[in-house]
BALOBA-1460 file (C-alpha; in Angstrom, 3 decimals):
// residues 152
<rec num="1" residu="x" x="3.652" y="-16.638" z="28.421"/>
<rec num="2" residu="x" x="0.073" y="-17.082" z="27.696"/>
<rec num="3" residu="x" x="-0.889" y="-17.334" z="23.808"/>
<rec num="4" residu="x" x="-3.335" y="-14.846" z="24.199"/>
<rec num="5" residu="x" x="-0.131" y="-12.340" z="25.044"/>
<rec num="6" residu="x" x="2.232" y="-13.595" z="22.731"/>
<rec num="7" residu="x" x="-0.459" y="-13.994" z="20.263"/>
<rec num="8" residu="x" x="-1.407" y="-10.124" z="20.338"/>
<rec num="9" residu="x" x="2.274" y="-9.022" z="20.864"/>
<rec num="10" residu="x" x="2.802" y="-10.751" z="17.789"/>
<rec num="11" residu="x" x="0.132" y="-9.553" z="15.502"/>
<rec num="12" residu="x" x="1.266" y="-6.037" z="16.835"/>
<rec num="13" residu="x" x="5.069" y="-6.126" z="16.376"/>
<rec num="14" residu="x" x="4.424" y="-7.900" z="12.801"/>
<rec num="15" residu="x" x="1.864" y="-4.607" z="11.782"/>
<rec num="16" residu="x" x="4.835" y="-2.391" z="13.044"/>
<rec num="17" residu="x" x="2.965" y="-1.139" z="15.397"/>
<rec num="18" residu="x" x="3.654" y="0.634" z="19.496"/>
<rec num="19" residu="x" x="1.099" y="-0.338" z="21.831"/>
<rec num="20" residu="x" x="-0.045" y="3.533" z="21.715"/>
<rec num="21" residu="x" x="-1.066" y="3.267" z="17.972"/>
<rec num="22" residu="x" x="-2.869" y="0.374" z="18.010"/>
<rec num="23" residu="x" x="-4.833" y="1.930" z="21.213"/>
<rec num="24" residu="x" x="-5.326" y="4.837" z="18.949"/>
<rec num="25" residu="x" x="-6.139" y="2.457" z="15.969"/>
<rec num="26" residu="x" x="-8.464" y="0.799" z="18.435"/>
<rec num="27" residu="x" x="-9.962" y="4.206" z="20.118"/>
<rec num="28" residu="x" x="-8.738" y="2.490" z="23.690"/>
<rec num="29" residu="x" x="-6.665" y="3.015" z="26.084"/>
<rec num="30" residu="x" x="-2.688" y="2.605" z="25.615"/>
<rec num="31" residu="x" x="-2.350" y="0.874" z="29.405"/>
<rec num="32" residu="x" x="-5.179" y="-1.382" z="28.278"/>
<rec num="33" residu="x" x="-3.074" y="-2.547" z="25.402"/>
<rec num="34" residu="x" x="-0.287" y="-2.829" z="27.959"/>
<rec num="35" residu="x" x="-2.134" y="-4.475" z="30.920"/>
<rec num="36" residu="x" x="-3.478" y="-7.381" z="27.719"/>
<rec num="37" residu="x" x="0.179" y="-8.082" z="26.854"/>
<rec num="38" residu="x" x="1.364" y="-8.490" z="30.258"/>
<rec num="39" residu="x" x="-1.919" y="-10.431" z="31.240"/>
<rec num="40" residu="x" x="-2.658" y="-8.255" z="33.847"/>
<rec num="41" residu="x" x="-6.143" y="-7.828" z="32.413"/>
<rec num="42" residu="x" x="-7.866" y="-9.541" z="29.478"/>
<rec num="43" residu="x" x="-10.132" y="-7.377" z="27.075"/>
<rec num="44" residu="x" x="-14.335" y="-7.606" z="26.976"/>
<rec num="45" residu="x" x="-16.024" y="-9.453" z="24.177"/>
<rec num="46" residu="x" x="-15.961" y="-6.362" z="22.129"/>
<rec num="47" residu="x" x="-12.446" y="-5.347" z="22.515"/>
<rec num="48" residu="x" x="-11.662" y="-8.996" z="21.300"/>
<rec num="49" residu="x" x="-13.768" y="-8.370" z="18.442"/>
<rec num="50" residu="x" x="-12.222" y="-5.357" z="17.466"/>
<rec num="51" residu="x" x="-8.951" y="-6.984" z="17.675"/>
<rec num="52" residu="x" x="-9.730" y="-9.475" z="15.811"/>
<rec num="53" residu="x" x="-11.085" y="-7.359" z="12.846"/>
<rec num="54" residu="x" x="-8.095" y="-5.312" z="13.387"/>
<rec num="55" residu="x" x="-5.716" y="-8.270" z="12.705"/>
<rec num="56" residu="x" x="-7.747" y="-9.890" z="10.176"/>
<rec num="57" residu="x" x="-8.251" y="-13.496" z="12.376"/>
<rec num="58" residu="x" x="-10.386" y="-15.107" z="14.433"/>
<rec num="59" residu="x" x="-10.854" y="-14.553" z="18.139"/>
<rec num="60" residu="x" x="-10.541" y="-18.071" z="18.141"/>
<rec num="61" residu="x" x="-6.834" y="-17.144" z="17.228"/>
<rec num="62" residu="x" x="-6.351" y="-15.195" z="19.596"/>
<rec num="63" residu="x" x="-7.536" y="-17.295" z="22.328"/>
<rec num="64" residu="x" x="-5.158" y="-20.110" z="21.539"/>
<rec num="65" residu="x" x="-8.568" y="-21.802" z="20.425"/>
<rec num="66" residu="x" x="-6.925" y="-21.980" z="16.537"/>
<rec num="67" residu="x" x="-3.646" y="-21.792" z="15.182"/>
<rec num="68" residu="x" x="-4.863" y="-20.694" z="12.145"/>
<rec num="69" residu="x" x="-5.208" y="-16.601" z="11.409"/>
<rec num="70" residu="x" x="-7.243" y="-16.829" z="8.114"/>
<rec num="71" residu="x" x="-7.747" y="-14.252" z="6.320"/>
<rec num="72" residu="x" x="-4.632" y="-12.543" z="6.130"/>
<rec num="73" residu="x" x="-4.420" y="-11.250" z="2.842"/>
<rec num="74" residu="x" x="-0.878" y="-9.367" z="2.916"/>
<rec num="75" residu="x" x="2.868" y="-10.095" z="4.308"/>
<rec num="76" residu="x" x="3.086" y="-7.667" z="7.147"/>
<rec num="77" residu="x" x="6.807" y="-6.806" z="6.478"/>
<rec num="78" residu="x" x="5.371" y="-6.066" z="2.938"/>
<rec num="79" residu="x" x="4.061" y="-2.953" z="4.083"/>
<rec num="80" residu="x" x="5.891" y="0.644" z="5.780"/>
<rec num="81" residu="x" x="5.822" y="1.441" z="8.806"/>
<rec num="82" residu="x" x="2.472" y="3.643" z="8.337"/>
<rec num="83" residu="x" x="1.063" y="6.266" z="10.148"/>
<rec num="84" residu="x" x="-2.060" y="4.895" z="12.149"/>
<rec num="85" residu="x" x="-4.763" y="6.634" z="9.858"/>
<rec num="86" residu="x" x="-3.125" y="5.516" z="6.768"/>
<rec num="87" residu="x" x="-2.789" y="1.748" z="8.481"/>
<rec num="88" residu="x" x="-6.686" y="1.460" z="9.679"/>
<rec num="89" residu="x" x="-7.291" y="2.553" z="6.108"/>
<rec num="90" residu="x" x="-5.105" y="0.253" z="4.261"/>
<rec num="91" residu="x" x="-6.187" y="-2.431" z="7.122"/>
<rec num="92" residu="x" x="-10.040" y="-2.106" z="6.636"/>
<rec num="93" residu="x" x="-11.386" y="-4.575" z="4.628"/>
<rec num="94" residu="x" x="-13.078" y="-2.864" z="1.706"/>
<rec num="95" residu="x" x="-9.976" y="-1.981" z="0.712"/>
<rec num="96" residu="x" x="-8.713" y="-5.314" z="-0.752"/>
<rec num="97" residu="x" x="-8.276" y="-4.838" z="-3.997"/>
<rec num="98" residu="x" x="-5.810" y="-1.640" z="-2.635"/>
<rec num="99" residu="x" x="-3.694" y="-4.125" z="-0.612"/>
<rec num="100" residu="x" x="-3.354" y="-6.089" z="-3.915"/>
<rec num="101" residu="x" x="-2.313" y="-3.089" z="-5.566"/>
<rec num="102" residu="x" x="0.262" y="-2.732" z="-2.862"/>
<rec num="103" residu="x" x="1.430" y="-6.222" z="-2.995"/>
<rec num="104" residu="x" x="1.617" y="-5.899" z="-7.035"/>
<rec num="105" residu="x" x="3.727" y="-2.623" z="-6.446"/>
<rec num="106" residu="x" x="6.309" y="-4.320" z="-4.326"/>
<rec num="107" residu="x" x="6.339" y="-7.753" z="-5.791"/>
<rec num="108" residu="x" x="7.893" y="-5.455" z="-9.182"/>
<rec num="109" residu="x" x="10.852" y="-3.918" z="-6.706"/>
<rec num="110" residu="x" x="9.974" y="-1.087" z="-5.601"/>
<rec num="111" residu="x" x="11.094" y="0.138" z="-1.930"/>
<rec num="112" residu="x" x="8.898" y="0.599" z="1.100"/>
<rec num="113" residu="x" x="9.673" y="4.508" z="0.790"/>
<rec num="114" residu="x" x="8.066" y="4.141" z="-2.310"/>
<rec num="115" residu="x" x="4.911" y="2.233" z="-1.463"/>
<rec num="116" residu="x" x="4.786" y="5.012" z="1.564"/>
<rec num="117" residu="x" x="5.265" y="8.033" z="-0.512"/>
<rec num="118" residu="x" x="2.285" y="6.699" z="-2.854"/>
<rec num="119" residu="x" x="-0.221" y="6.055" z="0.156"/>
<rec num="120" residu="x" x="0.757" y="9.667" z="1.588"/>
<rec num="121" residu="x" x="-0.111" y="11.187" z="-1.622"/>
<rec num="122" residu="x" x="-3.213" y="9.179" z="-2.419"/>
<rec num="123" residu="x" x="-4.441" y="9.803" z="1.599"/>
<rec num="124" residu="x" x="-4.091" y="13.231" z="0.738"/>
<rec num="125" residu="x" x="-5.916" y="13.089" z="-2.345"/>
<rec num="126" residu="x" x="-8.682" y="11.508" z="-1.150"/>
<rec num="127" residu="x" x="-8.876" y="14.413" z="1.881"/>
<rec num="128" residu="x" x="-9.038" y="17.030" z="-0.855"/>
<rec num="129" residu="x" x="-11.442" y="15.634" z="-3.069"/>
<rec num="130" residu="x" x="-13.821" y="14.623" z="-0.058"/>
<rec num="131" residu="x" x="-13.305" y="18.300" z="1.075"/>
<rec num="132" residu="x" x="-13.654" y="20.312" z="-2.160"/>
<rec num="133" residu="x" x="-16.333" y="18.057" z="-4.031"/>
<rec num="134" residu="x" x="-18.971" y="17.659" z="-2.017"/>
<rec num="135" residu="x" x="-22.161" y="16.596" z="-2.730"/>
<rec num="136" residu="x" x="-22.902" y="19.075" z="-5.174"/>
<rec num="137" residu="x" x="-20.628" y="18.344" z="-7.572"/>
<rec num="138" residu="x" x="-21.413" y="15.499" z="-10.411"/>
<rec num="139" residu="x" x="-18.828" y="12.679" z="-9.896"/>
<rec num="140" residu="x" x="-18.643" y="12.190" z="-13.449"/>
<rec num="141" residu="x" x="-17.149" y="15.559" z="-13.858"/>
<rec num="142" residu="x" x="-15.077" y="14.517" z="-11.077"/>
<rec num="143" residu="x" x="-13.406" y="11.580" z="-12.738"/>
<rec num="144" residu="x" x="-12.867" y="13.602" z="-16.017"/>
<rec num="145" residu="x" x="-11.413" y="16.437" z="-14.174"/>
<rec num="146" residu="x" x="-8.749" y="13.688" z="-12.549"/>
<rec num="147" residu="x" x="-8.045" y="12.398" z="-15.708"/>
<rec num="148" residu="x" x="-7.118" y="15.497" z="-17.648"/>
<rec num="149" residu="x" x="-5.274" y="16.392" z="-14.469"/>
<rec num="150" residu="x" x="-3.244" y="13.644" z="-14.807"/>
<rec num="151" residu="x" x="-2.176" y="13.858" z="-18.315"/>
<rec num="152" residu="x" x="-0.362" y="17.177" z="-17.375"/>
């Protein structure tokens, strides 16, 4: 098997992920993701990119060039399976100090379903405050407003 393969197959399986979601998480093609694991075609310069940004290593890595995927901040069993939106978000690398937040949460005992249920909920607060406070609203009010929410 060629490390490139195994290498990918790898990083996908350990993310939890089907070849479809990743070519969703991707925006490619699911037989693309197939043909690349079965080394019937290998991906363009920017595909490999986007994998490796995707996975968190080098392309390097993924080439068999290094055996070393830096950067991965997180133990992918760690995490729920996740639905692909909620992955790319928890995957993208502004969101680092979230991951740690994650890790925190589960290093104290608390179950994937857990971990899950608190991503839902915070995706879905993050959809209703983008769509109900728009730019017109003052984000200090904003904050306040969350705050005396939560107290109830």
């Amino acid at each position: 098997m060629g490390i490139f393969r195994k290498r990918m197959k790898e990083l996908r399986e350990g993310k939890g992920l089907t070849q479809q979601a990743l070519a969703d998480a991707l925006n490619i093609g699911k037989s693309a993701i197939a043909l690349y694991e079965t080394e019937k075609r290998q991906p363009d310069p920017d595909t490999l990119k986007k994998l490796a940004q995707f996975f968190n290593c080098s392309v390097d890595y993924l080439l068999g060039l290094s055996n070393e995927c830096q950067g991965t901040i997180f133990v992918h069993s760690a995490l729920p399976a996740l639905p692909v939106d909620v992955m790319s978000f928890v995957l993208d690398k502004n969101n680092h100090k979230l991951i740690k937040v994650i890790q925190s949460i589960n290093a104290q005992g608390y179950s994937n379903k857990v971990i899950e249920e608190w991503l839902l909920s915070l995706s879905n607060t993050l959809k209703f405050i983008h769509q109900d406070y728009q730019v017109e609203r003052n984000p200090k009010l904003l904050v306040q407003e969350a705050k005396e929410n939560y107290k109830k």
